[in-house]
N, CA, C and O atoms as a GROMACS GRO file, in nm:
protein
  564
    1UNK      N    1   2.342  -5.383   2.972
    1UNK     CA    2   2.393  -5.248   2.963
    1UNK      C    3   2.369  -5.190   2.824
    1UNK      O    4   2.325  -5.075   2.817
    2UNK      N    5   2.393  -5.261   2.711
    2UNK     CA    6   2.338  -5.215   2.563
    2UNK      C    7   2.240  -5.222   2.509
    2UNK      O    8   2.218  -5.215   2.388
    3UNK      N    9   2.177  -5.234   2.583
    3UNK     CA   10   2.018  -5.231   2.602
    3UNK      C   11   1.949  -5.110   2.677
    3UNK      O   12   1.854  -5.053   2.624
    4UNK      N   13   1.999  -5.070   2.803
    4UNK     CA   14   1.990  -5.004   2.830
    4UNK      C   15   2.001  -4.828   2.750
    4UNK      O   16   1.919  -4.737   2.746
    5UNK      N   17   2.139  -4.839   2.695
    5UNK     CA   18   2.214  -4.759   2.637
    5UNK      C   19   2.083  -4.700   2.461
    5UNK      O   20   2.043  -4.588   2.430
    6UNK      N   21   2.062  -4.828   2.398
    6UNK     CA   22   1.999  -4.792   2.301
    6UNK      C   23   1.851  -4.790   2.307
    6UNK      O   24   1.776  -4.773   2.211
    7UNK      N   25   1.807  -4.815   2.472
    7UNK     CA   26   1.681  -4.742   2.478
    7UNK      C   27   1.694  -4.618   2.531
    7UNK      O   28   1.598  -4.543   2.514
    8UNK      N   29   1.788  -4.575   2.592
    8UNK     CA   30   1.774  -4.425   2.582
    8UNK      C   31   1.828  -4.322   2.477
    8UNK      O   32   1.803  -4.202   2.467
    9UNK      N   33   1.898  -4.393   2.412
    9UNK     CA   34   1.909  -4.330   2.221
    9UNK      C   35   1.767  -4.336   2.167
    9UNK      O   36   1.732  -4.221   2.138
   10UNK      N   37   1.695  -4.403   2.149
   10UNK     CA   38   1.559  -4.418   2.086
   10UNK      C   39   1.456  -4.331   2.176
   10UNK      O   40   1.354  -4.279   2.131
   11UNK      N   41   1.502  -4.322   2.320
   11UNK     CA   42   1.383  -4.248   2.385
   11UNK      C   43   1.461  -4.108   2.368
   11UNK      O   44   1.366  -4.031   2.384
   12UNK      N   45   1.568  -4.029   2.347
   12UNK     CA   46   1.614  -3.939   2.341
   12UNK      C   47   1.578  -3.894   2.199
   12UNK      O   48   1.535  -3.778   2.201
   13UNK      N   49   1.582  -3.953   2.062
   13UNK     CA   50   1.553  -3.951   1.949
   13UNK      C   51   1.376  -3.953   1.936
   13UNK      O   52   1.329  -3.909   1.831
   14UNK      N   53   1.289  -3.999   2.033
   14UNK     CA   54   1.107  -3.988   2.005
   14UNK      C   55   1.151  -3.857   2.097
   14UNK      O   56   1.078  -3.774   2.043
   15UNK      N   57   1.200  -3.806   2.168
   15UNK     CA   58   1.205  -3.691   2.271
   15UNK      C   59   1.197  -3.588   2.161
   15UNK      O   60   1.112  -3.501   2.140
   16UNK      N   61   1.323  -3.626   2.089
   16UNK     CA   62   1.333  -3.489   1.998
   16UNK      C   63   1.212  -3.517   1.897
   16UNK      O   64   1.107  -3.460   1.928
   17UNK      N   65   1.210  -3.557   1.836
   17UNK     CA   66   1.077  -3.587   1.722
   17UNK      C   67   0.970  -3.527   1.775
   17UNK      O   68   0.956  -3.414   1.729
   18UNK      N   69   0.887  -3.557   1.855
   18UNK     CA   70   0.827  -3.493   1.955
   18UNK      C   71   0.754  -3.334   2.004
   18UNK      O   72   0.645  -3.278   2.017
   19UNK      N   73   0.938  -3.306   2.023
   19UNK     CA   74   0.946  -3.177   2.041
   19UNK      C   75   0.921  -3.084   1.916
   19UNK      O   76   0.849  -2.984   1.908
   20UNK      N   77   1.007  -3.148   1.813
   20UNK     CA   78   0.993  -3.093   1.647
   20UNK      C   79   0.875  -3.070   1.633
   20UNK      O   80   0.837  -2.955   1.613
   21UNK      N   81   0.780  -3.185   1.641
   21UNK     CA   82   0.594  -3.138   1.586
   21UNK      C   83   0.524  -3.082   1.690
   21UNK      O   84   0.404  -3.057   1.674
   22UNK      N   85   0.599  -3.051   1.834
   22UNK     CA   86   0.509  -2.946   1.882
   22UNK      C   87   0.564  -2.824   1.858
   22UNK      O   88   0.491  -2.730   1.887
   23UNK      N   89   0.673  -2.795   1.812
   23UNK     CA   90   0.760  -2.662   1.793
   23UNK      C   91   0.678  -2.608   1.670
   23UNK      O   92   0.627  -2.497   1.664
   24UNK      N   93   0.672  -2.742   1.538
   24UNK     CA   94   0.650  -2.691   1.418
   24UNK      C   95   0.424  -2.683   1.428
   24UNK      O   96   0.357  -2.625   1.342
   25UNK      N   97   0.389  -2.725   1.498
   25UNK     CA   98   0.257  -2.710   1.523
   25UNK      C   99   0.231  -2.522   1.612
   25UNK      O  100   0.146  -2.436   1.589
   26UNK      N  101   0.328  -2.525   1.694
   26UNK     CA  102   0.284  -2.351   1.767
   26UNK      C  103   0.361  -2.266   1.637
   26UNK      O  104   0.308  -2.160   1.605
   27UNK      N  105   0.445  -2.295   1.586
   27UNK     CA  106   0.499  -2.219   1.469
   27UNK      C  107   0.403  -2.133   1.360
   27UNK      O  108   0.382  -2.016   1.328
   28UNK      N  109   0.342  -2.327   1.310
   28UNK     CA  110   0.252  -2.264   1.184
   28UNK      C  111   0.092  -2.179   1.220
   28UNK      O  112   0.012  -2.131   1.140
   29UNK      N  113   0.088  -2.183   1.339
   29UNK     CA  114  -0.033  -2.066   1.334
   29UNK      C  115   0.022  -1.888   1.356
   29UNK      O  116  -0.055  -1.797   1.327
   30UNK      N  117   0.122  -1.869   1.395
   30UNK     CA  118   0.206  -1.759   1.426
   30UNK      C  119   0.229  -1.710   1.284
   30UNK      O  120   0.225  -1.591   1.252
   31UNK      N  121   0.254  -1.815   1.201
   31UNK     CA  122   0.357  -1.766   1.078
   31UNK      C  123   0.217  -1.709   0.993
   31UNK      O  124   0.221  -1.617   0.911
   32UNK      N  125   0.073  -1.796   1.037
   32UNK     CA  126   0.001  -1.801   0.943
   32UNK      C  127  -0.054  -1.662   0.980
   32UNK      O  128  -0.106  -1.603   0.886
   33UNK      N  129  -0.053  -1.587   1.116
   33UNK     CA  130  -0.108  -1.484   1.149
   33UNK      C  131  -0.040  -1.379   1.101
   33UNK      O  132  -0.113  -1.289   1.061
   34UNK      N  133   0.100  -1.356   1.090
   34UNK     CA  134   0.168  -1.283   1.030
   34UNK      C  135   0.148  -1.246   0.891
   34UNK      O  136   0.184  -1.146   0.829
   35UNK      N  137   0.088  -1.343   0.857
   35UNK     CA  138   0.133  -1.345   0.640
   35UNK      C  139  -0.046  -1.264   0.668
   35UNK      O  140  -0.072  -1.147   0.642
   36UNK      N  141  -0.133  -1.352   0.719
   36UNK     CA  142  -0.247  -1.242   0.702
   36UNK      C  143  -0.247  -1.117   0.719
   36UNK      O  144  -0.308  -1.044   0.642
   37UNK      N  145  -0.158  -1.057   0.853
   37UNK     CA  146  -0.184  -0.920   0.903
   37UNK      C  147  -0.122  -0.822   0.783
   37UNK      O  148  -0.151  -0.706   0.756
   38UNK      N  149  -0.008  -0.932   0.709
   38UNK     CA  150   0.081  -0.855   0.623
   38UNK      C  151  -0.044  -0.837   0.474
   38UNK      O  152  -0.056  -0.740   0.399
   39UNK      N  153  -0.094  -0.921   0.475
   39UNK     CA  154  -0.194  -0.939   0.306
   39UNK      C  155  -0.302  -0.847   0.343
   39UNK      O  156  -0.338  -0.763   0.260
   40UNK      N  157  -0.361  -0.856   0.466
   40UNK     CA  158  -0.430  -0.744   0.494
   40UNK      C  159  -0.432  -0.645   0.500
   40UNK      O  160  -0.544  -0.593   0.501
   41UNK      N  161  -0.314  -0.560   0.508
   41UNK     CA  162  -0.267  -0.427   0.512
   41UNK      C  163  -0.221  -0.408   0.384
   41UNK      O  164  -0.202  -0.287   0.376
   42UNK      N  165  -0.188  -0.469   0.258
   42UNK     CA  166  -0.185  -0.468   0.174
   42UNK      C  167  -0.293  -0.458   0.065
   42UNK      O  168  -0.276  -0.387  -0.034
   43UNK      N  169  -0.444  -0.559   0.093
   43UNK     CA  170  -0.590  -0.524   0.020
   43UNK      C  171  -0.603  -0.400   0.139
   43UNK      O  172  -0.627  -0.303   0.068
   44UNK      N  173  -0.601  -0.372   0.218
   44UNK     CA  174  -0.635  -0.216   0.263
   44UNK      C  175  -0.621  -0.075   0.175
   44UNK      O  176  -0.691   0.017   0.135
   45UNK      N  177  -0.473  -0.124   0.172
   45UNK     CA  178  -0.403  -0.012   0.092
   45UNK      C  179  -0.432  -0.010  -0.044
   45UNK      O  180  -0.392   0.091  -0.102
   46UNK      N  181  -0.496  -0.100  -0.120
   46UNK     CA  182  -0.502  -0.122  -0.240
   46UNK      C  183  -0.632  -0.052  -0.273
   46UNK      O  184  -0.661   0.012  -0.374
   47UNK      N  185  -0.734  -0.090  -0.119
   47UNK     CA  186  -0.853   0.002  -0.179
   47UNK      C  187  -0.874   0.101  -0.148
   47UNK      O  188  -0.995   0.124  -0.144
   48UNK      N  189  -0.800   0.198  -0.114
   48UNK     CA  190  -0.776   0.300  -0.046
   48UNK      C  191  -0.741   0.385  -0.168
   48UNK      O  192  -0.778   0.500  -0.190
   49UNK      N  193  -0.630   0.270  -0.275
   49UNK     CA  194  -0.601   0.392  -0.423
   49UNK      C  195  -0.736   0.376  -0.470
   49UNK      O  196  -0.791   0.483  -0.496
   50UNK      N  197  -0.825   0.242  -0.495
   50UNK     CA  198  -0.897   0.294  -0.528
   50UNK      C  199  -1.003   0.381  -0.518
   50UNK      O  200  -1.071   0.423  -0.613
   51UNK      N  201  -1.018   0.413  -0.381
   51UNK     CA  202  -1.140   0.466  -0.324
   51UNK      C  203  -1.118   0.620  -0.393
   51UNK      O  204  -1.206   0.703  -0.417
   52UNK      N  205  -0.968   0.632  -0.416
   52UNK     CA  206  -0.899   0.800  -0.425
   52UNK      C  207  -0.940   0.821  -0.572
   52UNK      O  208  -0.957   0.924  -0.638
   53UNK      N  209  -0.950   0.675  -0.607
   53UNK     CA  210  -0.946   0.685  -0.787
   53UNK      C  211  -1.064   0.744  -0.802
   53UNK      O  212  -1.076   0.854  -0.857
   54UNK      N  213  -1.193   0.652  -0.739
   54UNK     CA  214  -1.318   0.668  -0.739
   54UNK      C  215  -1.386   0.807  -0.705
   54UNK      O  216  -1.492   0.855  -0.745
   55UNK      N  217  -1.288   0.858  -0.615
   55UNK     CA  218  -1.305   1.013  -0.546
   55UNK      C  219  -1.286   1.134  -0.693
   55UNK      O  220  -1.364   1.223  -0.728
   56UNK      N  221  -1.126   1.085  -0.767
   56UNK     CA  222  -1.144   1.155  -0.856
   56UNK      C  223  -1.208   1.161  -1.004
   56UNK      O  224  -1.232   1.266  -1.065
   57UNK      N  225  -1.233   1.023  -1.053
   57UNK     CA  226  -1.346   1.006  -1.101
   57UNK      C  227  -1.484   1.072  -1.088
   57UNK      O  228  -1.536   1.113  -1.192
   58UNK      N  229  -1.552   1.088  -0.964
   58UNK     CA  230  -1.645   1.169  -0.931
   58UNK      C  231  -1.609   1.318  -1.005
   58UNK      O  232  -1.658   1.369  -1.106
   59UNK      N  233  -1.505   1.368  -0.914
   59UNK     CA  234  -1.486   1.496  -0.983
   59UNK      C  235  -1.477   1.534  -1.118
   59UNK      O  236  -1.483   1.652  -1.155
   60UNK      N  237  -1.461   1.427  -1.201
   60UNK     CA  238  -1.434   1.488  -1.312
   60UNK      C  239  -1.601   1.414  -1.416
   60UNK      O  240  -1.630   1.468  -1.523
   61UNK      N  241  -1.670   1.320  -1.373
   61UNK     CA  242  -1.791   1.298  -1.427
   61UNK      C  243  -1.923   1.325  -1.360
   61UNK      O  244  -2.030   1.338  -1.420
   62UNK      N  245  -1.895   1.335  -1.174
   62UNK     CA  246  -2.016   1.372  -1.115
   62UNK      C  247  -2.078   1.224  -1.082
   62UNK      O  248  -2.193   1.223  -1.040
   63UNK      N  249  -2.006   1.090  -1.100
   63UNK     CA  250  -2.070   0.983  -1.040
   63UNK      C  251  -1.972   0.911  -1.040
   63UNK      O  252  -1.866   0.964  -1.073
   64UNK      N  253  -1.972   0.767  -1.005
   64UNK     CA  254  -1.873   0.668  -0.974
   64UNK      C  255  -1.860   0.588  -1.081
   64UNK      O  256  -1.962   0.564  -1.146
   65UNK      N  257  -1.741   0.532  -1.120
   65UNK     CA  258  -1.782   0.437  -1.170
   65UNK      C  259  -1.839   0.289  -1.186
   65UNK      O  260  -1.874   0.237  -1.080
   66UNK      N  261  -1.853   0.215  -1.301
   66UNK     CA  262  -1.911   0.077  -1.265
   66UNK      C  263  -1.840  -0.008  -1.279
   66UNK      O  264  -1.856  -0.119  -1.230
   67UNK      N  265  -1.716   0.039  -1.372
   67UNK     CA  266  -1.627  -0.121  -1.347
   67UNK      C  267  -1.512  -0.015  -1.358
   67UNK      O  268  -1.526   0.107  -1.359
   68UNK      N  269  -1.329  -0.129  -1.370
   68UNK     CA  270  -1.258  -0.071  -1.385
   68UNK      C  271  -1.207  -0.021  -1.487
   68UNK      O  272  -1.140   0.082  -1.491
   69UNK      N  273  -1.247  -0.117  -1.609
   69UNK     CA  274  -1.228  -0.070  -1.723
   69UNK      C  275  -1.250   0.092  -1.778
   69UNK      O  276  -1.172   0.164  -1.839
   70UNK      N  277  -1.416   0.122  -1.720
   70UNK     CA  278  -1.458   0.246  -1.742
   70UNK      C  279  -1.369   0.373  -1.632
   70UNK      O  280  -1.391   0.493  -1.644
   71UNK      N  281  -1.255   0.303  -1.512
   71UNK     CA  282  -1.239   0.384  -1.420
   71UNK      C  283  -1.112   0.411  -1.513
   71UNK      O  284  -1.122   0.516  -1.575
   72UNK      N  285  -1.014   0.351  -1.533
   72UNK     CA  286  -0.922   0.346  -1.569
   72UNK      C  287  -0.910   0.485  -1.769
   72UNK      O  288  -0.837   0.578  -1.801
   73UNK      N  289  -0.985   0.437  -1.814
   73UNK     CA  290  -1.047   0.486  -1.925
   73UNK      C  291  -1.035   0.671  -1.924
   73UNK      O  292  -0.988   0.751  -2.005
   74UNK      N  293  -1.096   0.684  -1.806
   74UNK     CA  294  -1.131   0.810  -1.789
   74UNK      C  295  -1.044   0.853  -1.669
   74UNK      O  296  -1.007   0.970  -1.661
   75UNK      N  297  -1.018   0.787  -1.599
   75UNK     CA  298  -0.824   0.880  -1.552
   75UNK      C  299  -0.754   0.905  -1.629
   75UNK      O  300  -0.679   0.995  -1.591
   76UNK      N  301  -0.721   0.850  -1.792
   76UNK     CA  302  -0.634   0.808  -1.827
   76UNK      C  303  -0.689   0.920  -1.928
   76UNK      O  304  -0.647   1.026  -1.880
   77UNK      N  305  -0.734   0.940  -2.002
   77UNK     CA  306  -0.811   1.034  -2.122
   77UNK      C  307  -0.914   1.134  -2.067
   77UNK      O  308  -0.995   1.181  -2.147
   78UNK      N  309  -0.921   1.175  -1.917
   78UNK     CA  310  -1.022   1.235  -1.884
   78UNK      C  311  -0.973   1.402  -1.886
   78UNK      O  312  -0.871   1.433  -1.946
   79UNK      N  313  -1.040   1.482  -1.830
   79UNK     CA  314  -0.994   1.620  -1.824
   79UNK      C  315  -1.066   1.738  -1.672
   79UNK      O  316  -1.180   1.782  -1.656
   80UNK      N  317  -1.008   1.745  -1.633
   80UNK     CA  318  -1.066   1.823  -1.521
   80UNK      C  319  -1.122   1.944  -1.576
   80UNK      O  320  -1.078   1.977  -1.686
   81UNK      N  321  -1.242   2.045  -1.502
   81UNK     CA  322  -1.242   2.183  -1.578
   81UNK      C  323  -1.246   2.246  -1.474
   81UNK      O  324  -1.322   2.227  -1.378
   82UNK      N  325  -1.140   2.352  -1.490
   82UNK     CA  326  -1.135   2.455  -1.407
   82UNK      C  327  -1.142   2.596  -1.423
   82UNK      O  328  -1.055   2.654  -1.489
   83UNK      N  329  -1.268   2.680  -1.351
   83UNK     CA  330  -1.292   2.762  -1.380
   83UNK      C  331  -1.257   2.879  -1.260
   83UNK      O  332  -1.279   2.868  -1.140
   84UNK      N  333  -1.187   3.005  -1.338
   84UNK     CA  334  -1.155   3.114  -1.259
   84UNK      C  335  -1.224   3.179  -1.265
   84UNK      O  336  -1.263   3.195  -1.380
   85UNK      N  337  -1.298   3.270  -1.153
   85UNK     CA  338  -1.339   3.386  -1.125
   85UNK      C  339  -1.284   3.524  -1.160
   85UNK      O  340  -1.322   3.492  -1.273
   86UNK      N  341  -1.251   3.602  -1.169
   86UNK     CA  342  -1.160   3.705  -1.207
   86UNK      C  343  -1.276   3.853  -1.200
   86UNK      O  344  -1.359   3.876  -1.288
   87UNK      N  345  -1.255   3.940  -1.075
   87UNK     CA  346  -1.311   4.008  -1.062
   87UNK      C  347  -1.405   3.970  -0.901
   87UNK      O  348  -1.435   3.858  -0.860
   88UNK      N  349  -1.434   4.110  -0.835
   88UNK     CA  350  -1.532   4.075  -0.762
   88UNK      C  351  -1.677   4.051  -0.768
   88UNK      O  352  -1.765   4.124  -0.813
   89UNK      N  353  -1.693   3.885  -0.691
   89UNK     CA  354  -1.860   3.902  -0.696
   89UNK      C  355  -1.949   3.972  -0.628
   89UNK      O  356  -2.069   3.980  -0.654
   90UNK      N  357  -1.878   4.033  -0.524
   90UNK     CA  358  -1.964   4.050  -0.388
   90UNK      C  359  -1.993   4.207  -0.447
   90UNK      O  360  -2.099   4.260  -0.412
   91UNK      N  361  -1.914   4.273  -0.523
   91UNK     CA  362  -1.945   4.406  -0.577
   91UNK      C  363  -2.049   4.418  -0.710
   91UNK      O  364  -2.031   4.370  -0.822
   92UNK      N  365  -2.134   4.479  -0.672
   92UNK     CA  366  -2.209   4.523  -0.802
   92UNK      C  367  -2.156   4.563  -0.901
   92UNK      O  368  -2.172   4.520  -1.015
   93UNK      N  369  -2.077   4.660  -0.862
   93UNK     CA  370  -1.990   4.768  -1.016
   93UNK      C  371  -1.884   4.713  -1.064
   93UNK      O  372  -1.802   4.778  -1.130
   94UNK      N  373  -1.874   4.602  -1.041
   94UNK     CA  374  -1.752   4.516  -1.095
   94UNK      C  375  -1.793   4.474  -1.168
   94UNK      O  376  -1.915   4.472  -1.182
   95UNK      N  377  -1.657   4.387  -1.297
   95UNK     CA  378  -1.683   4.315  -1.413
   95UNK      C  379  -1.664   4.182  -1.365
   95UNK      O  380  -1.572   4.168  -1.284
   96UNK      N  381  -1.725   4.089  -1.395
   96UNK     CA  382  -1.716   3.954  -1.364
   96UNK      C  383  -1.697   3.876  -1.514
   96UNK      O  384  -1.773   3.885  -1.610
   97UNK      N  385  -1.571   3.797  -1.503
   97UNK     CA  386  -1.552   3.713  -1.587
   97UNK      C  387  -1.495   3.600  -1.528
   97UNK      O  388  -1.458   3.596  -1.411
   98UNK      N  389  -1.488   3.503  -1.613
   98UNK     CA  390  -1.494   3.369  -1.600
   98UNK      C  391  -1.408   3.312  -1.731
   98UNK      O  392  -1.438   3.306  -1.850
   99UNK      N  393  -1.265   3.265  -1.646
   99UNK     CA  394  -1.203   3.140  -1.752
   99UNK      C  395  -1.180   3.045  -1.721
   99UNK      O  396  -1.110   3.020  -1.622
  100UNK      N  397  -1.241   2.943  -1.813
  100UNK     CA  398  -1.223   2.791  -1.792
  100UNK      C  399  -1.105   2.731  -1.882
  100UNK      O  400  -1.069   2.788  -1.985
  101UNK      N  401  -1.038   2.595  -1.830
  101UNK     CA  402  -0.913   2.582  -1.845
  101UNK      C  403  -0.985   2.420  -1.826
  101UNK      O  404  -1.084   2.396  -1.757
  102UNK      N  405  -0.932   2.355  -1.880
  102UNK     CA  406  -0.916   2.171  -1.885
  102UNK      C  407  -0.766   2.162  -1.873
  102UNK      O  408  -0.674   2.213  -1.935
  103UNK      N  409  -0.775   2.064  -1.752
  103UNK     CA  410  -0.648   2.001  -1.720
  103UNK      C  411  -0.645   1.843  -1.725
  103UNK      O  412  -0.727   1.777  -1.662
  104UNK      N  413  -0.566   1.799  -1.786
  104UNK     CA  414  -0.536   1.624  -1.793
  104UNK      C  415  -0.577   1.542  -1.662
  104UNK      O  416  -0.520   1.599  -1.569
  105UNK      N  417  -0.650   1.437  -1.615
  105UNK     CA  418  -0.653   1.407  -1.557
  105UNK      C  419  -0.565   1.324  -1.485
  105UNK      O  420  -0.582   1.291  -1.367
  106UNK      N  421  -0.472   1.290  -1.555
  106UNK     CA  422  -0.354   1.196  -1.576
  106UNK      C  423  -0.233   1.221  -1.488
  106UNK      O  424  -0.153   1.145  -1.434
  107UNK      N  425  -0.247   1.370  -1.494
  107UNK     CA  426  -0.130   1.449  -1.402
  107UNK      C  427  -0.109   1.434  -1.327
  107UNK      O  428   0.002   1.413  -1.279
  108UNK      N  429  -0.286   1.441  -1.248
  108UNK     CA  430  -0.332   1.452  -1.113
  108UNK      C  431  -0.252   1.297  -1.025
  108UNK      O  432  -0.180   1.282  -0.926
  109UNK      N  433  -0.319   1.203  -1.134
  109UNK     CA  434  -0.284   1.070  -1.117
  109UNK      C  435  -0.130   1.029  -1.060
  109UNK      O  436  -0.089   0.982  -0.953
  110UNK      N  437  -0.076   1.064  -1.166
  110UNK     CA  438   0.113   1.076  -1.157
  110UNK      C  439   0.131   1.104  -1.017
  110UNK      O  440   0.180   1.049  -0.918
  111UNK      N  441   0.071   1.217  -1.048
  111UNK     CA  442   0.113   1.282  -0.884
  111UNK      C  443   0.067   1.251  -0.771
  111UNK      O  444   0.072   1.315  -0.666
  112UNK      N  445   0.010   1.130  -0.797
  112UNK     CA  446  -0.110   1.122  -0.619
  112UNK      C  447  -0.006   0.966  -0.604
  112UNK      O  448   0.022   0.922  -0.493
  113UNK      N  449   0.048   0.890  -0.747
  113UNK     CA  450   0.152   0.804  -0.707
  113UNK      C  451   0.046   0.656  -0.733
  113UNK      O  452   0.076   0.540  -0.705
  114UNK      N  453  -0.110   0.716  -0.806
  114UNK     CA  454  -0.146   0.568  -0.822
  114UNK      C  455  -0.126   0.514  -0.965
  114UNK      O  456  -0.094   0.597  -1.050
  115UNK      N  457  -0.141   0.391  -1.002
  115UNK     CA  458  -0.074   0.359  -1.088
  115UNK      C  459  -0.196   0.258  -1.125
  115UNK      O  460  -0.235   0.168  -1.050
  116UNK      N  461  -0.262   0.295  -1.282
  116UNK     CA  462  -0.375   0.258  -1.289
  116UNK      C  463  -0.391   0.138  -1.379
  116UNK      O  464  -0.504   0.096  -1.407
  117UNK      N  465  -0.297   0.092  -1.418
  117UNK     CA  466  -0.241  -0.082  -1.481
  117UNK      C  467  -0.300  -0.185  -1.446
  117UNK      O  468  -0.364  -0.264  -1.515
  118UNK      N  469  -0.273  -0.185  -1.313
  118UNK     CA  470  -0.382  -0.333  -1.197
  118UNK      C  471  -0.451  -0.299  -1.074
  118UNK      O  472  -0.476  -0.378  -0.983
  119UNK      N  473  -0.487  -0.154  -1.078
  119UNK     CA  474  -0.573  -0.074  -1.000
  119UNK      C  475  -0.673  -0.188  -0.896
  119UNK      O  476  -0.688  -0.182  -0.774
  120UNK      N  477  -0.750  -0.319  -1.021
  120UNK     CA  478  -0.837  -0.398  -0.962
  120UNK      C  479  -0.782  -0.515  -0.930
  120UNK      O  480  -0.847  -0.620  -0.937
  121UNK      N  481  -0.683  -0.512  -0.901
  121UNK     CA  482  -0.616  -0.615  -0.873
  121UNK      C  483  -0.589  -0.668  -0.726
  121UNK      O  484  -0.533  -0.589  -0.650
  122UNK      N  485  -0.621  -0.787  -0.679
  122UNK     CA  486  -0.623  -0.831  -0.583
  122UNK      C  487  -0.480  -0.822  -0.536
  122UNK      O  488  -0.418  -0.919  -0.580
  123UNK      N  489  -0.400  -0.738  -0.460
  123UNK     CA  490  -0.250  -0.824  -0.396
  123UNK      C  491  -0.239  -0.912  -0.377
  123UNK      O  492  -0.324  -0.960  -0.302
  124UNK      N  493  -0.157  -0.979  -0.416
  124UNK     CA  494  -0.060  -1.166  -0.377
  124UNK      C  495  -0.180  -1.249  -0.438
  124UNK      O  496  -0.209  -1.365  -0.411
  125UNK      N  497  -0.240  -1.168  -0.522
  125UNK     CA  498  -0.339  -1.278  -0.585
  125UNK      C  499  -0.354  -1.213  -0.792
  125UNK      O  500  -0.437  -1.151  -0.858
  126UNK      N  501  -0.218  -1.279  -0.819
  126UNK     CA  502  -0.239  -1.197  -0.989
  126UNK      C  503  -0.375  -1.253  -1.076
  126UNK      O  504  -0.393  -1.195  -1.183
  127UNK      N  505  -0.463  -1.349  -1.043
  127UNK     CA  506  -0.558  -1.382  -1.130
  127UNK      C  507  -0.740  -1.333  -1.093
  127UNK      O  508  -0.847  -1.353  -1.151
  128UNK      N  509  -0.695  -1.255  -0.949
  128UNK     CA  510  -0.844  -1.250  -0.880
  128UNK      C  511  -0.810  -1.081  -0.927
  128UNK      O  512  -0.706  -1.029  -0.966
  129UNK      N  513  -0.930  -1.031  -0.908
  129UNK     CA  514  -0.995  -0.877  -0.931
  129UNK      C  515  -1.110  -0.861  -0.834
  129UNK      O  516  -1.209  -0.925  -0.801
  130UNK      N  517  -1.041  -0.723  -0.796
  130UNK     CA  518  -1.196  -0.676  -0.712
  130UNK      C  519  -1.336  -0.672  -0.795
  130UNK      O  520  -1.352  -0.702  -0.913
  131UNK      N  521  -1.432  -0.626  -0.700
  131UNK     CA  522  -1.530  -0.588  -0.779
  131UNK      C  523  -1.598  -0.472  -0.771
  131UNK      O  524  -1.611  -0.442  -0.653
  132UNK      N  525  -1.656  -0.382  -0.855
  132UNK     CA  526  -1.732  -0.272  -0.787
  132UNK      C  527  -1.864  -0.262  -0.868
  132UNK      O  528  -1.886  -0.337  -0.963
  133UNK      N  529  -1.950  -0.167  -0.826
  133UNK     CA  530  -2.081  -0.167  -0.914
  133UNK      C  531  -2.111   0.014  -0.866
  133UNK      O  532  -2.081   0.070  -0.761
  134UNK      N  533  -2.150   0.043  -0.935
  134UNK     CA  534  -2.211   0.170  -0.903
  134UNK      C  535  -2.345   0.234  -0.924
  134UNK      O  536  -2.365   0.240  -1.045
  135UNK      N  537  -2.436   0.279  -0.861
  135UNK     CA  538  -2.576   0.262  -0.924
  135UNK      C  539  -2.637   0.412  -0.837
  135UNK      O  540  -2.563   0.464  -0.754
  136UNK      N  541  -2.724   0.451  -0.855
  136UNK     CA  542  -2.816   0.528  -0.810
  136UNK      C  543  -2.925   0.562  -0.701
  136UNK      O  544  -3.042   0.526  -0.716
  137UNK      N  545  -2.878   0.641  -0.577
  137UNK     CA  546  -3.003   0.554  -0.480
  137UNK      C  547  -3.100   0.640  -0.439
  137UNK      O  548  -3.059   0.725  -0.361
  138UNK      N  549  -3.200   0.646  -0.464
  138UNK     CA  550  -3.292   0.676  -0.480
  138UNK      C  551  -3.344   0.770  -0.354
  138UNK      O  552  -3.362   0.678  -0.274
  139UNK      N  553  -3.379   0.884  -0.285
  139UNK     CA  554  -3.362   0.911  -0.149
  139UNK      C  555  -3.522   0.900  -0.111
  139UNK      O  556  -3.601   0.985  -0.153
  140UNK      N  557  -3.558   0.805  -0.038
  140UNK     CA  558  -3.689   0.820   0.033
  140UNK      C  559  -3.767   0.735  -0.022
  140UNK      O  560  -3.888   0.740  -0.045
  141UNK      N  561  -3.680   0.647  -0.044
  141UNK     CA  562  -3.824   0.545  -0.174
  141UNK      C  563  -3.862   0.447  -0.091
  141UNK      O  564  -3.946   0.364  -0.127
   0.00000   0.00000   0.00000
């Protein structure tokens, strides 16, 4: 009879053990799909400021930049120019003038909410950096 008794303690105890590493085996691919979908939507969003950075960069030099150093540089110390019309063009007998105005580029920045510190910075990864290159392409070559 106590024999009986403590083989079904031992087969009740491999039962559970068992169960544990198939529970913790369907677990860790679930958990692992989650943390990606979450890190992924996170480098999404990350290059998305930059793409905006890169967008306004354009505007204010007319090309992209090549690294971040140079992106950052010139958000940060750059200047937009904006020029008013004043007067009609479409009329001949009109006076046409023109004032230009430089605005901080920095403002723009503040206000769009990106924050240009670790711009190239990989999320959930503080030692990796994106990369970018920017170059010239040639049309028809």
């Amino acid at each position: 009879m106590k024999k009986r008794v403590i083989f079904n303690v031992l087969l009740f105890i491999l039962i559970c053990g068992l169960g544990y590493i198939l529970f913790t085996t369907v677990r860790e691919p679930i958990q692992f799909q989650s943390t990606k979908e979450k890190r992924e939507a996170e480098i999404v969003g990350k290059l998305i400021e930059v793409r905006k950075a890169q967008e306004i960069y354009r505007a204010v030099t007319g090309k992209f930049a090549g690294s971040f150093q140079q992106l950052t540089d010139t958000l940060t110390y750059g200047k937009f120019t904006l020029i008013s019309v004043n007067g009609d063009p479409d009329d001949p007998n009109s006076v046409i003038t023109y004032d230009t105005t430089y605005s901080p580029v920095i403002d723009s920045i503040k206000s769009m909410g990106l924050k240009l510190e670790k711009i190239g910075q990989v999320p959930g990864f503080p030692d990796l950096e994106f990369e970018i290159k920017a170059d010239t392409a040639e049309y028809q070559q």
